[in-house]
NUKEDO-757516 format. One record per residue (C-alpha): x, y, z; residue in one letter. Coordinates in nm, 3 decimals. Each point is the difference from the previous one (the first is absolute). Example, Ala and Ser with C-alpha at 12.3 -4.5 7.8 and 13.67 -1.06 7.14 Angstrom:
2
<node px="1.230" py="-0.450" pz="0.780" res="a"/>
<node px="0.137" py="0.344" pz="-0.066" res="s"/>
//
This chain:
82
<node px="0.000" py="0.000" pz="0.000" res="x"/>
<node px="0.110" py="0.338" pz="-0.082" res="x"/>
<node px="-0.097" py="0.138" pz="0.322" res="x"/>
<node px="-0.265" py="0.235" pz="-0.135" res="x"/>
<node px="-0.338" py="0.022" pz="0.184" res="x"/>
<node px="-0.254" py="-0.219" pz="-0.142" res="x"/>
<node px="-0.272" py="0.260" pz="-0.213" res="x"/>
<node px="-0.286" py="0.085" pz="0.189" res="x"/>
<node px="-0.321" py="-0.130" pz="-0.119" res="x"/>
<node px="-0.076" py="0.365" pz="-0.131" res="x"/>
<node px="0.344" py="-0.005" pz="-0.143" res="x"/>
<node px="-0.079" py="-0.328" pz="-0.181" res="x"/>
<node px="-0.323" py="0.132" pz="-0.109" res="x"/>
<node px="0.180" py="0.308" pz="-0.184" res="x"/>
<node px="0.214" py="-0.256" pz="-0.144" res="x"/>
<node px="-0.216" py="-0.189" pz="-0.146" res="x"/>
<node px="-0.240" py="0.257" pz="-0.149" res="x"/>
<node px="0.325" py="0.170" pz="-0.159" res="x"/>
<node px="0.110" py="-0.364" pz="-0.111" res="x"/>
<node px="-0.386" py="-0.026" pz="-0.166" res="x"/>
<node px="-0.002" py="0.321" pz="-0.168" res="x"/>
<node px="0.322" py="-0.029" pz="-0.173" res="x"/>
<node px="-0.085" py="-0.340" pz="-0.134" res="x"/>
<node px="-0.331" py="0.124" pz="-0.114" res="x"/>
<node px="0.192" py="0.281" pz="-0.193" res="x"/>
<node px="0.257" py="-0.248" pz="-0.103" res="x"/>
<node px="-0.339" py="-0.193" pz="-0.146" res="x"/>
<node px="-0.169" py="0.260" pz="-0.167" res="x"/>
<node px="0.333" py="0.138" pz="-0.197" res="x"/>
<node px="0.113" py="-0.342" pz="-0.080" res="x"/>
<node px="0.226" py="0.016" pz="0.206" res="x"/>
<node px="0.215" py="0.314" pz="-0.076" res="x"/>
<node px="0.174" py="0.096" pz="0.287" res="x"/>
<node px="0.094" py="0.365" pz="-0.055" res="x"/>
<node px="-0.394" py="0.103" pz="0.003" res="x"/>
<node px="-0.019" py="-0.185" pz="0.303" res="x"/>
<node px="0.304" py="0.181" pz="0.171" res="x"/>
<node px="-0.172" py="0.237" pz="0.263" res="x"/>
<node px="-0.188" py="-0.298" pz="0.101" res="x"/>
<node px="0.314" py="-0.255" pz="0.013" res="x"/>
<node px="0.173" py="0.278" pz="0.227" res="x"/>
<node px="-0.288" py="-0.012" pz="0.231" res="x"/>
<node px="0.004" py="-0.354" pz="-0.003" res="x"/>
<node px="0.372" py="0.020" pz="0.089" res="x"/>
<node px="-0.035" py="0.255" pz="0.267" res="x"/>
<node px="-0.323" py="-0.187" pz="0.206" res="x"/>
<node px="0.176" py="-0.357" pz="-0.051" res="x"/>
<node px="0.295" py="-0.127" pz="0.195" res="x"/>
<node px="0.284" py="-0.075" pz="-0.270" res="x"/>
<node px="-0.041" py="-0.335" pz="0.067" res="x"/>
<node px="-0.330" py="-0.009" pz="-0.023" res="x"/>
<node px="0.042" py="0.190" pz="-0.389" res="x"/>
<node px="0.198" py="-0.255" pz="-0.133" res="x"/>
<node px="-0.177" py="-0.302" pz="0.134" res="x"/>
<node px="-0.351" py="0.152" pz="-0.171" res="x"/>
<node px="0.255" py="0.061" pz="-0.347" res="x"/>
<node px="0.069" py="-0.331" pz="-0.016" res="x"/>
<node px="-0.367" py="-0.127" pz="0.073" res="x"/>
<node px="-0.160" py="0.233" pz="-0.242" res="x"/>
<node px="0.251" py="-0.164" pz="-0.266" res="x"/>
<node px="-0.078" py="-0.365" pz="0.115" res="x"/>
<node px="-0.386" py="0.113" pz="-0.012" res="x"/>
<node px="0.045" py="0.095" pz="-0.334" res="x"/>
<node px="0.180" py="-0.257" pz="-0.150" res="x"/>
<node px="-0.268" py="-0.250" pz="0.181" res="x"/>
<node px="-0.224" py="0.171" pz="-0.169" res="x"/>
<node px="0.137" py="-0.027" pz="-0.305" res="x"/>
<node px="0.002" py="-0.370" pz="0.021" res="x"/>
<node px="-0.328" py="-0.040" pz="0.092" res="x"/>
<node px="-0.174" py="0.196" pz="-0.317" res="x"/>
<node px="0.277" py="-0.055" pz="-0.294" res="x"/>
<node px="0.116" py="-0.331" pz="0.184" res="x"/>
<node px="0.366" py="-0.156" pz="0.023" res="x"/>
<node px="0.154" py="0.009" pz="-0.344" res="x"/>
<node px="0.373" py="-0.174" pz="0.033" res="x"/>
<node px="0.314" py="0.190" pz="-0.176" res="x"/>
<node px="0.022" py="-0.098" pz="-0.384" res="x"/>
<node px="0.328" py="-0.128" pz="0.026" res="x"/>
<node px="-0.062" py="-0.220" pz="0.280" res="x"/>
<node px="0.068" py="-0.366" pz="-0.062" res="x"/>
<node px="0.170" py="0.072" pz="-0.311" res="x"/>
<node px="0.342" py="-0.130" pz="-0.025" res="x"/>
//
């Protein structure tokens, strides 16, 4: 542990309802980050760093599952070939 105070549930709450609106942004401009930047830096200022990073990498992984489930798993071309 980093020795940082555990958020408050207030503290969480802010997080989270940054975390939501900058996805939704994210959503709606296909996911172009520079119209989203006010809203990433809010996100980044309400989230423990942590906490930022964990949500990057879980917004990619909820993507890509996505992905999977409508256009379904579609292995490299060159697979197999020798």
């Amino acid at each position: 542990c980093s020795g940082m105070a555990a958020p408050t549930k207030a503290e969480r709450t802010a997080c989270w309802g940054a975390r939501d609106e900058f996805w939704q942004c994210l959503d709606s401009h296909g996911d172009d980050a520079a119209k989203c930047e006010k809203l990433r830096r809010a996100f980044e200022s309400r989230c423990p760093q942590q906490w930022v990073k964990h949500f990057d990498k879980r917004r990619d992984f909820l993507k890509y599952k996505k992905k999977l489930e409508t256009e379904g798993y579609s292995p490299p071309e060159a697979a197999g070939k020798a």
